[in-house]
C-alpha positions in Angstrom: 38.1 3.7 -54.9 36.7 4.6 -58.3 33.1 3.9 -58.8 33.0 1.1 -61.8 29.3 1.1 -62.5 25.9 3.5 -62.4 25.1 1.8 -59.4 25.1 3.6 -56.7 27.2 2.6 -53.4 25.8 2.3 -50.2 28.2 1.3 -47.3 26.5 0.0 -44.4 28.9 0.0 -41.0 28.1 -2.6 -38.6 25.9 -6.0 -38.5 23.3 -5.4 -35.3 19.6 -5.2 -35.7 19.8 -1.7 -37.2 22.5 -2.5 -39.7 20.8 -5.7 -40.5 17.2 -3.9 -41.3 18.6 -1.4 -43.4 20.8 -4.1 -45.8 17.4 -6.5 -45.7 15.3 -3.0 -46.8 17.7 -2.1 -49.4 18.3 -5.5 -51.0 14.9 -5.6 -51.5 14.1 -2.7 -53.5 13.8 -2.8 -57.2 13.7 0.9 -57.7 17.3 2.0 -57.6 20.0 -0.2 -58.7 22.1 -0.5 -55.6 25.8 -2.0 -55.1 25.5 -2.5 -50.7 28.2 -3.3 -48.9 28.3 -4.7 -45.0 30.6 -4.4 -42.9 31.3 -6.0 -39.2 33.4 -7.6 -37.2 32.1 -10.9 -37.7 30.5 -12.6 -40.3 27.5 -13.6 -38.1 24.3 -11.1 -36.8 24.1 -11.5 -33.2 20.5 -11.9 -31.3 21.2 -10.2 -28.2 17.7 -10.0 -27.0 18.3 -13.2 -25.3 21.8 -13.0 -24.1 20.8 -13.4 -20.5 19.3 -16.7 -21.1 22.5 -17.8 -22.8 24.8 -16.9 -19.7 22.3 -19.1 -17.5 22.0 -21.5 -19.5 21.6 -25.3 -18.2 23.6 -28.0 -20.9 21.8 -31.0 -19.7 18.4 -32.0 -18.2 19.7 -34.6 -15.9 19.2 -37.8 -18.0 21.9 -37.9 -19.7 25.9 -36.2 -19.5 25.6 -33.5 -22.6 28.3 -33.1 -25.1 30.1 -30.4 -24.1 31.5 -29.4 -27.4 28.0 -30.0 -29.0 26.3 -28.5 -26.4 28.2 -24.9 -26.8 27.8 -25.3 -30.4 24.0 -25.4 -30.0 23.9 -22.7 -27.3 25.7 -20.3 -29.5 23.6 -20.9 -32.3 20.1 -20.0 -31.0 21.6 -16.5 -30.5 24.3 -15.9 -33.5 23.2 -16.5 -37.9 25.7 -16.3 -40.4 25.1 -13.2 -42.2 25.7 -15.5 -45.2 22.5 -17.6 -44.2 20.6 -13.7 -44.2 21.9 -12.3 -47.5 22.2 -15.6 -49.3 21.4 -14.4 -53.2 20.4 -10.8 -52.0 23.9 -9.5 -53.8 25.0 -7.7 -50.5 28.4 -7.8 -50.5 29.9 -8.6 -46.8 32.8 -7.8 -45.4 34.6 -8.8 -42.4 36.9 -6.5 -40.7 37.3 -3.6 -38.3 36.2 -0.5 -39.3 39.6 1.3 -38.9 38.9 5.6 -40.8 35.6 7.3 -42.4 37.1 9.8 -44.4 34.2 11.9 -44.8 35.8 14.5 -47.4 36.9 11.6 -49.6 33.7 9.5 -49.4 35.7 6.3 -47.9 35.8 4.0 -45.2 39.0 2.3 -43.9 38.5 -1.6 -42.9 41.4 -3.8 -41.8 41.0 -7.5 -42.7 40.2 -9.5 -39.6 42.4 -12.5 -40.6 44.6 -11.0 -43.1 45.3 -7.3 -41.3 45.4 -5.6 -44.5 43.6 -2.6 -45.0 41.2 -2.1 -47.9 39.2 1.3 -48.7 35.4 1.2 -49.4 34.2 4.6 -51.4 30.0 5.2 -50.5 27.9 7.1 -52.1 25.9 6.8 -48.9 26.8 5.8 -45.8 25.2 4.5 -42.8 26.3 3.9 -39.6 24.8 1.5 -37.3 28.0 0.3 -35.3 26.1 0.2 -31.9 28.0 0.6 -28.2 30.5 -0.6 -26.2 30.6 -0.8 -22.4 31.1 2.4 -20.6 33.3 2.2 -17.4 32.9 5.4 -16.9 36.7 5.7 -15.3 36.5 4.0 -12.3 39.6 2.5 -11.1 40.2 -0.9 -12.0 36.5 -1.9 -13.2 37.6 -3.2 -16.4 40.5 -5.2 -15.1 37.9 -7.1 -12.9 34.5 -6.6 -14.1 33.4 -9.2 -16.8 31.2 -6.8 -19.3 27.9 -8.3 -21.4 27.5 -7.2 -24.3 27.8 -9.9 -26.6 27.8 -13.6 -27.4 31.0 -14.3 -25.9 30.8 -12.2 -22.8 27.4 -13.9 -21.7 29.1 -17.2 -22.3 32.2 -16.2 -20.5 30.0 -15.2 -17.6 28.1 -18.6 -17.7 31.3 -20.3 -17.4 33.4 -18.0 -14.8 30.2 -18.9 -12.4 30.1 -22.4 -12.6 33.5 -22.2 -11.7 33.1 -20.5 -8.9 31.1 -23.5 -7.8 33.6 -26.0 -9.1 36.6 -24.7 -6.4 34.2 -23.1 -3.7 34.3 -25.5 -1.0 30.5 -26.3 0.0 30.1 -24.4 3.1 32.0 -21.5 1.7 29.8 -18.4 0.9 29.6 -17.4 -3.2 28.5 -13.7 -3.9 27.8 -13.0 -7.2 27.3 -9.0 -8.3 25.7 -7.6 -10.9 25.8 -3.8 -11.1 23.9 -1.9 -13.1 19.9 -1.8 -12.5 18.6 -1.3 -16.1 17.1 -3.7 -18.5 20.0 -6.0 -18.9 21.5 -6.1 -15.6 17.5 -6.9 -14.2 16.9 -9.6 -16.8 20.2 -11.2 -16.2 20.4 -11.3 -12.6 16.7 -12.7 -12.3 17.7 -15.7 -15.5 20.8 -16.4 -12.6 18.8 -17.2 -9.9 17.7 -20.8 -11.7 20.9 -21.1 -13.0 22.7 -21.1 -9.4 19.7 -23.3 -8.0 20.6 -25.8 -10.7 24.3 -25.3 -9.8 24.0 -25.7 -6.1 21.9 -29.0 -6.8 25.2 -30.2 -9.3 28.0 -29.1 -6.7 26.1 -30.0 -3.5 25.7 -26.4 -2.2 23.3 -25.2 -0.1 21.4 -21.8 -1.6 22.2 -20.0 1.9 25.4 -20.1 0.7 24.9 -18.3 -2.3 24.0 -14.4 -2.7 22.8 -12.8 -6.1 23.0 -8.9 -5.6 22.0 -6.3 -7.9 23.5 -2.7 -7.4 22.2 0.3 -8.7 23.5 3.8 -8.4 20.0 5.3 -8.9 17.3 5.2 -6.3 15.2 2.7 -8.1 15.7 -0.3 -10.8 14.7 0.6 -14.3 14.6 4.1 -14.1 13.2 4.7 -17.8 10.0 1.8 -17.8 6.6 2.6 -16.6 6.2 2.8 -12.7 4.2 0.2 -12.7 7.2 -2.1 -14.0 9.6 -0.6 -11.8 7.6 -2.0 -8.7 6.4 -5.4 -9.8 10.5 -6.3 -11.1 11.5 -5.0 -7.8 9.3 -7.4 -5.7 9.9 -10.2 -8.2 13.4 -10.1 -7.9 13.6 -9.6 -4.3 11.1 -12.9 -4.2 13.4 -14.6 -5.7 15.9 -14.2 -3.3 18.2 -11.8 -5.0 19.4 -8.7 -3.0 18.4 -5.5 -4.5 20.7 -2.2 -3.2 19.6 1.0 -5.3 21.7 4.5 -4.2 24.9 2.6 -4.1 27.4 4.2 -6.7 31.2 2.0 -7.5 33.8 4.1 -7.1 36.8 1.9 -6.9 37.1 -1.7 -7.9 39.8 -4.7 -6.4 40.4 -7.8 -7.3 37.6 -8.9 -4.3 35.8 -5.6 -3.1 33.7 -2.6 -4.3 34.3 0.3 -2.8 31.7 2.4 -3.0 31.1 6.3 -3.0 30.3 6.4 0.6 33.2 4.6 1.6 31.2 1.1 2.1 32.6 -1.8 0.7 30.9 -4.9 -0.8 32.8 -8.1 -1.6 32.4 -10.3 -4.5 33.6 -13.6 -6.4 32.3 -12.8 -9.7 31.3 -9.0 -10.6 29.1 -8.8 -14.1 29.0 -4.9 -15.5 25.8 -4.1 -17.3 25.3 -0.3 -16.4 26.4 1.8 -19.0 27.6 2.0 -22.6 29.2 4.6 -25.0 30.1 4.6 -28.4 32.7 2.8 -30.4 36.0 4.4 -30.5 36.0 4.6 -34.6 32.9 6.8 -34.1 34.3 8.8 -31.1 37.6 9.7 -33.5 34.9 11.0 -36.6 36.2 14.6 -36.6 33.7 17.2 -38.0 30.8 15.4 -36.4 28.4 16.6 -33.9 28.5 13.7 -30.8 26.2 14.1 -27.5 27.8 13.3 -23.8 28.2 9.6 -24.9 29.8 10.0 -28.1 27.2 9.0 -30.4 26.6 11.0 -33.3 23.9 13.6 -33.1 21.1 13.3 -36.2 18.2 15.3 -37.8 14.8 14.4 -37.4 15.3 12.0 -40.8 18.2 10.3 -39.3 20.8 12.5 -41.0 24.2 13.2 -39.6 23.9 16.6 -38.5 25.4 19.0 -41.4 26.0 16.2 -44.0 23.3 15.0 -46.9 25.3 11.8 -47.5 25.6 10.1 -43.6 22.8 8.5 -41.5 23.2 7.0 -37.5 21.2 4.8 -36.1 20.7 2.6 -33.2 23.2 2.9 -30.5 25.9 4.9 -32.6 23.1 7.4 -32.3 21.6 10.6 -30.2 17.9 10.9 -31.1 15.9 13.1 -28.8 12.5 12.0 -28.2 10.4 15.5 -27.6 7.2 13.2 -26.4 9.1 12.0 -23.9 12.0 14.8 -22.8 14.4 11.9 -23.0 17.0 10.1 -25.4 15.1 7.4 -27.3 16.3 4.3 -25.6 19.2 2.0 -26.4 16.8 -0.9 -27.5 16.7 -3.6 -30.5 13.2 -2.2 -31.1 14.7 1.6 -31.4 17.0 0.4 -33.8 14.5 -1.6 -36.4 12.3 1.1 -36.3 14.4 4.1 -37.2 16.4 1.3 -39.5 13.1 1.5 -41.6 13.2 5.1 -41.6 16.7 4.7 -43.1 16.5 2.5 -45.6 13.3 5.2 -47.1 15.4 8.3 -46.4 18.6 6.2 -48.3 16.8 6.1 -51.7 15.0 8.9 -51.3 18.3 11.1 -51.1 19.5 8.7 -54.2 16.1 10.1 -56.2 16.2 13.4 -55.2 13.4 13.3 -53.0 11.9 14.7 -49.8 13.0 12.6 -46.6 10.8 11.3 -44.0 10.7 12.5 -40.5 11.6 9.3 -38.0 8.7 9.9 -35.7 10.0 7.5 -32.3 7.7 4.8 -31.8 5.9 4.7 -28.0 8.5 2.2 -26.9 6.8 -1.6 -26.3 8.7 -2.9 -22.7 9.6 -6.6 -22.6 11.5 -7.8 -19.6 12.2 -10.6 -18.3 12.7 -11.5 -14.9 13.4 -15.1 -14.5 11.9 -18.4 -15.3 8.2 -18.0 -17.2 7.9 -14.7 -16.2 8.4 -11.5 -17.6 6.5 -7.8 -18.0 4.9 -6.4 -21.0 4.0 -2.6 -21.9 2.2 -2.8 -24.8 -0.2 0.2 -26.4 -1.2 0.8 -22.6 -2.3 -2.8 -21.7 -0.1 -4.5 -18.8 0.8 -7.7 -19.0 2.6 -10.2 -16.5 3.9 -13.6 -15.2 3.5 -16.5 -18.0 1.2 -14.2 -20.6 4.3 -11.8 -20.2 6.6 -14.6 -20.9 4.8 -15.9 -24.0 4.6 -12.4 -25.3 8.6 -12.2 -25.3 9.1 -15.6 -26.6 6.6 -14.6 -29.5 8.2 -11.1 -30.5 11.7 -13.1 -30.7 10.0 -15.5 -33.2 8.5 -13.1 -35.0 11.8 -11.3 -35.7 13.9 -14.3 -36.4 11.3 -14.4 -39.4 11.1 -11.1 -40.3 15.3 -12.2 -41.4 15.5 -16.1 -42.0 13.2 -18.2 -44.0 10.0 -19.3 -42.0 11.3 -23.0 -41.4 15.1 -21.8 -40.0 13.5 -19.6 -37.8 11.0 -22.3 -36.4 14.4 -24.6 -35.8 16.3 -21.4 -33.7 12.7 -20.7 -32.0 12.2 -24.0 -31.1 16.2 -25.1 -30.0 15.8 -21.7 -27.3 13.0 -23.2 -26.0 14.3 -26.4 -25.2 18.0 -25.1 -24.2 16.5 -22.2 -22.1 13.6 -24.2 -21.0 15.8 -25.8 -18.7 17.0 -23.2 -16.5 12.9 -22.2 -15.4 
């Protein structure tokens, strides 16, 4: 735990597209000699911006029988990178464990080995925690027995798989319902990316679509509660074009193994049940003693993305509460939230390490990209509205442009271009 050189050491918790931004920001500075540490989970960065098109994903275009193994192999990669590939020769050290203990007195974070299980004990200088969310099933019986969450890599692709399934030991002229509850951003882009993905389905197993329902349940009285009005009302007529059934005021209060039951005693059945409707923070970060958390557990910061009542701790991202006073609301749980107070971060880290004034995170006026099926998705952008295909190209653009802004130019062409051709087949 003893500090072995003037460097100062900054301890980075958890691999997202906060955590990510902040190592890249540091690594990259010449003024403050710097020992960084990363820590996650995994030892790959996860690009969950497109995680709905890997759960409808299509493995062959008809010519020819795909690989299977191959064909996962590729899926996964257009939306996980090695961290090695990202911090190759950047001297950030990367470790792969479970954040176990932040011992905030001591200046030390507890990690347990992945493979190994043994514990080892970081000391920081400054530490930053970017750890993100977990799913929030808010107590209601029996939802995470049954409910398949989405949240990462492995959860879309569990989904992808648990549907075809369905199809594989439906008989043809039975009906297949497929629920997805939770009408924000995720659960609206996934549900619409299903539709093709069934059609392509019922084409394989000889189904007719009439057999087939795609509902979306929301416990509000409209989809997409925090977006522009405007978005709200062209996603719901989209959606509801495409066939999908769209029930808003409809709250879960119990879940079986083949039903919702739902708050005013109505029940809806189901043969696969996705949960995308709310998230909290991790349980390490719930256990931090001595912190200030919000209703959700995330840690309450400053306006410079300081812990509240330490000098030495920044949040970010999802692990974090930062009220928005433009907008009377939470700044939103977003990938484009976290790279933009991730920059403010990385500033206010070596400014503390000078001795310097910090900046003030001043939230962005959040850019809305969502996508709604096929070639078509919505765009907010510094008041200009934008729809159908443009919308689309817009969202393909922005994920090309990030891939760059952490991989050499010519790997981020090759994962550009292998999304487009693997998710080009489900529109």
């Amino acid at each position: 735990m003893f500090h072995e050189t003037n460097k100062k050491h900054v301890v980075i918790l958890g691999a997202g597209f906060g955590g990510v931004r902040v190592a890249l920001k540091l690594a990259k500075q010449k003024t403050v000699a710097l020992d960084i540490a990363l820590v996650d989970k995994n030892d790959y960065h996860e690009f969950h911006a497109d995680l709905y098109e890997v759960a409808s994903a299509i493995f062959s275009d008809g010519k020819e029988a795909p690989n299977e193994k191959t064909a996962f192999h590729n899926l996964r990669s257009t939306a996980v990178i090695p961290l090695q590939e990202i911090f190759r020769d950047m001297g950030v050290r990367l470790v792969k464990g479970e954040v176990t203990d932040v011992a905030v007195k001591n200046h030390a974070v507890s990690v347990r080995n992945a493979a190994t299980r043994s514990e080892e004990t970081l000391a920081y200088d400054i530490l930053v925690i970017a750890l993100g969310s977990c799913t929030n099933y808010y107590g209601i019986p029996h939802l995470k027995e049954f409910a398949l969450p989405f949240k990462n890599t492995d959860d879309a692709l569990n989904i992808r798989n648990r549907i075809e399934e369905s199809y594989i030991y439906k008989r043809w002229n039975e009906r297949l319902r497929i629920v997805v509850a939770g009408g924000g951003l995720t659960g609206c882009e996934l549900v619409g990316e299903l539709v093709g993905y069934v059609r392509k389905l019922e084409q394989t197993y000889g189904r007719l679509p009439e057999y087939t329902e795609l509902i979306i349940i929301e416990k509000e009285n409209e989809l997409l509660g925090q977006v522009p009005v405007w978005m709200r009302k062209v996603a719901y007529e989209r959606l509801r074009n495409l066939g999908v059934l769209v029930q808003c005021a409809m709250e879960i209060s119990e879940v079986t193994a083949q039903q919702l039951v739902l708050r005013n005693g109505k029940t809806v059945s189901y043969d696969v049940l996705v949960w995308t409707a709310g998230i909290v923070a991790q349980p390490v970060i719930q256990s931090l003693r001595g912190l200030a958390h919000n209703h959700h557990q995330c840690l309450t910061v400053t306006k410079t993305l300081r812990v509240a009542n330490y000098t030495d701790i920044f949040a970010l991202g999802d692990a974090s509460y930062c009220y928005d006073a433009t907008t009377n609301y939470a700044m939103p749980a977003t990938a484009q939230t976290a790279v933009s107070q991730a920059d403010v971060v990385a500033e206010n880290v070596l400014c503390t390490l000078r001795k310097k004034n910090l900046l003030p995170y001043r939230p962005i006026k959040t850019m809305w990209l969502i996508s709604l099926g096929g070639k078509f998705a919505l765009a907010s952008l510094y008041g200009f509205r934008v729809w159908g295909m443009a919308g689309w190209l817009l969202k393909r653009r922005f994920s090309y442009s990030y891939f760059n802004s952490i991989v050499p130019k010519a790997r981020a062409w090759r994962m550009w271009f292998r999304s487009l051709q693997i998710y080009g087949r489900n529109d």
